[in-house]
C-alpha positions as CSV (number, residue, x, y, z in Angstrom):
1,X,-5.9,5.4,-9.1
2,X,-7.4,2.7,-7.5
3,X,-8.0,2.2,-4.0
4,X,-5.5,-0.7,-3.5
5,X,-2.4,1.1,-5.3
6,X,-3.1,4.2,-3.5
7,X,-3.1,1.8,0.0
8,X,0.6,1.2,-1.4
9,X,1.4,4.6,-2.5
10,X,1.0,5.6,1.4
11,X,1.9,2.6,3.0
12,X,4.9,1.3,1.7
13,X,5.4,-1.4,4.7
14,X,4.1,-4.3,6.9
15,X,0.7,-4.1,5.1
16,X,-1.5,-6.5,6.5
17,X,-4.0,-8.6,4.6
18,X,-6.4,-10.8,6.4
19,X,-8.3,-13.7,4.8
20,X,-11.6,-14.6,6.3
21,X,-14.5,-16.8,5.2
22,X,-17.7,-15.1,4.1
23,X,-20.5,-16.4,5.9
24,X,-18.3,-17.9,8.7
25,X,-18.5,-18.5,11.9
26,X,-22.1,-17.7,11.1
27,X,-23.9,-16.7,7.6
28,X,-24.5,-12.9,9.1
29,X,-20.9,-12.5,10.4
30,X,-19.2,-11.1,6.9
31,X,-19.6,-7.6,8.1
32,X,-18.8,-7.7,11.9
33,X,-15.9,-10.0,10.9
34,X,-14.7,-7.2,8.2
35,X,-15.4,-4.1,10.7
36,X,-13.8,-5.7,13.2
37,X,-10.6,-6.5,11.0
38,X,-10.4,-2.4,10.1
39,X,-10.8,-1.6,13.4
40,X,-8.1,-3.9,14.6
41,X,-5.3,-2.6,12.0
42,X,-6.0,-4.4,9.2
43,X,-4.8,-2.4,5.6
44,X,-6.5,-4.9,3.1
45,X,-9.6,-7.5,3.8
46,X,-9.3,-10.9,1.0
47,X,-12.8,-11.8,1.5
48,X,-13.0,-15.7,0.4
49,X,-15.7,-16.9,-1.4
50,X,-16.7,-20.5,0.0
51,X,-16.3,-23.1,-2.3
52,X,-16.4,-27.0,-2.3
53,X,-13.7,-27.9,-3.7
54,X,-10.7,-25.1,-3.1
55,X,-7.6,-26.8,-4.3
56,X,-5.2,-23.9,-2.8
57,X,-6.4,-23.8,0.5
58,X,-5.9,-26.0,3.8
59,X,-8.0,-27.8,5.8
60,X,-8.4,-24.9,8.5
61,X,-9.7,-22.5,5.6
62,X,-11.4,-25.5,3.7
63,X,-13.7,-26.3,6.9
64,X,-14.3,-22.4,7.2
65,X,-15.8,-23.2,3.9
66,X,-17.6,-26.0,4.2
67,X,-19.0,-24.4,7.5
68,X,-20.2,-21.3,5.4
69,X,-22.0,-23.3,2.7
70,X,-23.8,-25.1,5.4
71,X,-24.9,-21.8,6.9
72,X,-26.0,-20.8,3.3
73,X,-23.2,-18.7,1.9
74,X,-23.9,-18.5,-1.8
75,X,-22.5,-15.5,-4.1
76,X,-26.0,-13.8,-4.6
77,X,-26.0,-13.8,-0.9
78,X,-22.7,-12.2,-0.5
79,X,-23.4,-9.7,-2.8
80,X,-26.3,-9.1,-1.0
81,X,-24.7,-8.5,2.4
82,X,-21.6,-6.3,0.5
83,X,-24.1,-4.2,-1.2
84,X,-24.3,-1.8,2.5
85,X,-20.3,-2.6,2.7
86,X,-18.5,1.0,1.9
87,X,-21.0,2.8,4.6
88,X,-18.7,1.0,7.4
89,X,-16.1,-0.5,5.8
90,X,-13.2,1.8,4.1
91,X,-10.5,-0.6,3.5
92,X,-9.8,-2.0,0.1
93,X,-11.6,-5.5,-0.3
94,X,-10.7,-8.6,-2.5
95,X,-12.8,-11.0,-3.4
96,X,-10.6,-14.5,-3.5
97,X,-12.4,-17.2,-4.9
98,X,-12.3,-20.3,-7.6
99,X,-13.9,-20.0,-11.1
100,X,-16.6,-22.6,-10.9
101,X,-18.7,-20.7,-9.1
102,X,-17.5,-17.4,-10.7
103,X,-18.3,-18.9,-14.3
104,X,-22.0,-20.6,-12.7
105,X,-23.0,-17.1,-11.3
106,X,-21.8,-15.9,-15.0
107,X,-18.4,-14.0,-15.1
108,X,-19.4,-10.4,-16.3
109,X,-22.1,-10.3,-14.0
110,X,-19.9,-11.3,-11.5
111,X,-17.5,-8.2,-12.2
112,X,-20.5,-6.1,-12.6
113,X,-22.0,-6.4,-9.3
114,X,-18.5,-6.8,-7.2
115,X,-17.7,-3.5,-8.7
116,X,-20.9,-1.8,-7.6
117,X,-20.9,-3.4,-4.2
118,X,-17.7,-1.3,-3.8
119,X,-14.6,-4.4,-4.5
120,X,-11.7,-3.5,-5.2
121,X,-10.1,-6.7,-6.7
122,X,-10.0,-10.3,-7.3
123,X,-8.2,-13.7,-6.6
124,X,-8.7,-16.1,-8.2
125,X,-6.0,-18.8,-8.7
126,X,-8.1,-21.4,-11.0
127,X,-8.1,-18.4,-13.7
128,X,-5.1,-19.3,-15.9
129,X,-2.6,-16.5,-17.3
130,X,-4.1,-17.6,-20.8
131,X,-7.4,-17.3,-20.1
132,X,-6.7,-14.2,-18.5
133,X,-5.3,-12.5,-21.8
134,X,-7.5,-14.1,-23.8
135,X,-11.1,-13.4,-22.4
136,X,-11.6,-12.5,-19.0
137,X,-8.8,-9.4,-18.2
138,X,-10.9,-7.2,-20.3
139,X,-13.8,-7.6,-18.5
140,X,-12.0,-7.6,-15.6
141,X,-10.5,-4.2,-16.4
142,X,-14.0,-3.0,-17.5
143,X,-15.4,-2.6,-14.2
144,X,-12.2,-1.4,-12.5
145,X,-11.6,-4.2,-10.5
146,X,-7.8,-5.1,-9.9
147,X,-6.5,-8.5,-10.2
148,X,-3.3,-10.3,-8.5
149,X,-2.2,-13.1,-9.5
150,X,0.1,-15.5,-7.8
151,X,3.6,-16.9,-7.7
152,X,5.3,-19.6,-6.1
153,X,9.7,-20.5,-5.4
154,X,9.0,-22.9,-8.3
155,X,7.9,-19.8,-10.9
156,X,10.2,-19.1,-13.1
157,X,11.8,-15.7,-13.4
158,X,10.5,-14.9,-17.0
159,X,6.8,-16.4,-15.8
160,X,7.4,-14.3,-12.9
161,X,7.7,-11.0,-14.8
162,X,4.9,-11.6,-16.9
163,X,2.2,-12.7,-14.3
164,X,3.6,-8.9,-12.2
165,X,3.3,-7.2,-15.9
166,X,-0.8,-8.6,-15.8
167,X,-1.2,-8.3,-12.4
168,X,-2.6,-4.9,-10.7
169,X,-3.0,-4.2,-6.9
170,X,-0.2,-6.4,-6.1
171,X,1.8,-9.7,-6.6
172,X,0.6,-12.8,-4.5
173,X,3.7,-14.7,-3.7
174,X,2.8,-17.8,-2.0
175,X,5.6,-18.6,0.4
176,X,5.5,-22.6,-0.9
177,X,4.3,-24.7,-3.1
178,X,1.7,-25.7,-0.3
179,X,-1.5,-25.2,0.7
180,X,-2.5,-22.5,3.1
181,X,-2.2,-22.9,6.8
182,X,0.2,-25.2,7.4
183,X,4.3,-24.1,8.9
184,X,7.3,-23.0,6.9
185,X,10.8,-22.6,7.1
186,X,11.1,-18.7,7.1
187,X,15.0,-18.7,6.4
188,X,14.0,-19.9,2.9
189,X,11.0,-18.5,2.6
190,X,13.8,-14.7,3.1
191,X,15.6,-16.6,0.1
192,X,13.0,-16.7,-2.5
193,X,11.7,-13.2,-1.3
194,X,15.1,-11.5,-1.6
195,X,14.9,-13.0,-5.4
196,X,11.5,-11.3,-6.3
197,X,13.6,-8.0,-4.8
198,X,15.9,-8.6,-7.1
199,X,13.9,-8.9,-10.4
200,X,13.0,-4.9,-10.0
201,X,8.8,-6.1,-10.1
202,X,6.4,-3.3,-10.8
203,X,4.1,-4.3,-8.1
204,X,4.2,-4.4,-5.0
205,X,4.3,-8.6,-3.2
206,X,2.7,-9.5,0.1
207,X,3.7,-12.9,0.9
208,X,0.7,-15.3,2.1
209,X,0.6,-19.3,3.6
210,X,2.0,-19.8,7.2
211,X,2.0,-16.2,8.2
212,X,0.4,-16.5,11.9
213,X,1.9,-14.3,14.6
214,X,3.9,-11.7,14.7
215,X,7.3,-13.5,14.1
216,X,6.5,-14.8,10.7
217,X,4.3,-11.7,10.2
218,X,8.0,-9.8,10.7
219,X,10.2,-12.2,8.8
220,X,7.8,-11.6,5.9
221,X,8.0,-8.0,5.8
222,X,11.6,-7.5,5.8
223,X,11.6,-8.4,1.8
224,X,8.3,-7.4,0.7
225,X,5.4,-5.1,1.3
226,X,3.5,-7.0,3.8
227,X,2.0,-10.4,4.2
228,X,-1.4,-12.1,4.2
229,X,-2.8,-14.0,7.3
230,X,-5.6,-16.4,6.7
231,X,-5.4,-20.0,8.6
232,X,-4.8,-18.8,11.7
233,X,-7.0,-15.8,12.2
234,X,-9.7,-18.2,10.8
235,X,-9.0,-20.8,13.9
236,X,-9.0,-17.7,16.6
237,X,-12.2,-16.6,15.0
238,X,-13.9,-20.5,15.4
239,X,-12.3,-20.6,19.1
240,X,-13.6,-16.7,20.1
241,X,-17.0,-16.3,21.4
242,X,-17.1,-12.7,20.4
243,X,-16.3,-11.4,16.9
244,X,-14.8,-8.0,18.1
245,X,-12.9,-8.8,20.9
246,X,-11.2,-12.4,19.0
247,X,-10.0,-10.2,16.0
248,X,-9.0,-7.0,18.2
249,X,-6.9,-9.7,20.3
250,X,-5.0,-11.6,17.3
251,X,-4.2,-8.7,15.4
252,X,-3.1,-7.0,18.6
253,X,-0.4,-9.9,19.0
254,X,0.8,-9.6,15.0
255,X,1.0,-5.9,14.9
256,X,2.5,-5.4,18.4
């Protein structure tokens, strides 16, 4: 069983995912950032990958980005600073990234060195559901690395059920056909989650864009598993002066 479906298997409410940036605020801060997070009550770290163009994310998480490339981030660095990861960080870890520089670093190798590094999965929304089937799931699946796919109030219900029937871990739904970061309406955000109850789904969903405090945090978990912060931990983190106290602080004021 794999470290992300036994997180579910014991914890079968408000999980909480955090998104941060590797390499940001500075290139060195991936692992204080991600200790920090497990020692503040985090259940699940989605480590994003900084990339130039990232079409799904906002411009809070797209600076975070930019910021990181500046200080050097690249994925053979990452790797390099994951490769000491497990000896002080224990909860499961997804990379979330976009193909291009996935495909650049060359995929298998990619999968290869995420697995030994000790990842537990990947997100990657640029890789499409055909794609998927066709060539990259198997390698995927090779190196025991989960992958969750994501769904939006547009998706169809059949569309739906097959992208839960590829997906392992969990199911990604995003809460709007938005980018990340930026405010929803969380009485219909309750609507589309209630439907995703109702299709009886294999997985289990955390819900992720414009969960920030502890009120949307809530709303989200009353019809699904948990829900994914990114934007707005990523702003406390660029306004903190301290890694450990920021992070212990935020999640303090979600998971209160």
């Amino acid at each position: 069983m794999s470290i992300i479906k036994d997180l579910f298997n014991r914890k079968k409410e408000r999980v909480l995912n955090v998104y941060c940036t590797a390499g940001f605020p500075e290139l060195n801060s991936t692992i204080p950032v991600m200790k920090a997070l497990e020692a503040s009550g985090a259940d699940l770290i989605e480590l994003g990958m900084p990339y130039s163009d990232p079409l799904a994310d906002g411009p809070v998480i797209q600076q975070s980005g930019l910021k990181a490339l500046a200080n050097g981030m690249t994925i053979a660095v990452l790797f390099d600073q994951l490769k000491e990861m497990r000896k002080s960080v224990s909860v499961p870890v997804i990379l979330m990234g976009y193909m291009n520089p996935v495909l650049q670093y060359g995929f298998e190798a990619f999968c290869q060195k995420a697995a030994e590094v000790g990842v537990d999965g990947l997100i990657l929304p640029d890789l499409p559901e055909y794609e998927f089937e066709t060539m990259y799931g198997a390698i995927i699946k090779k190196y025991g690395l989960d992958f969750i796919f994501l769904v939006t109030p547009e998706t169809s219900e059949k569309r739906i059920k097959k992208l839960d029937q590829l997906s392992t871990g969990f199911l990604y739904a995003v809460s709007s056909s938005s980018t990340t970061g930026s405010d929803k309406n969380m009485t219909d955000v309750s609507a589309y989650l209630k439907r995703l109850q109702s299709y009886q789904l294999q997985n289990p969903v955390l819900v992720g864009f414009g969960i920030k405090d502890k009120a949307s945090f809530d709303a989200a978990c009353a019809h699904a598993s948990g829900a994914i912060i990114g934007s707005a931990y990523i702003k406390a983190l660029e306004s903190g002066s301290n890694v450990e106290t920021t992070t212990a602080a935020f999640l303090n004021q979600v998971l209160q």
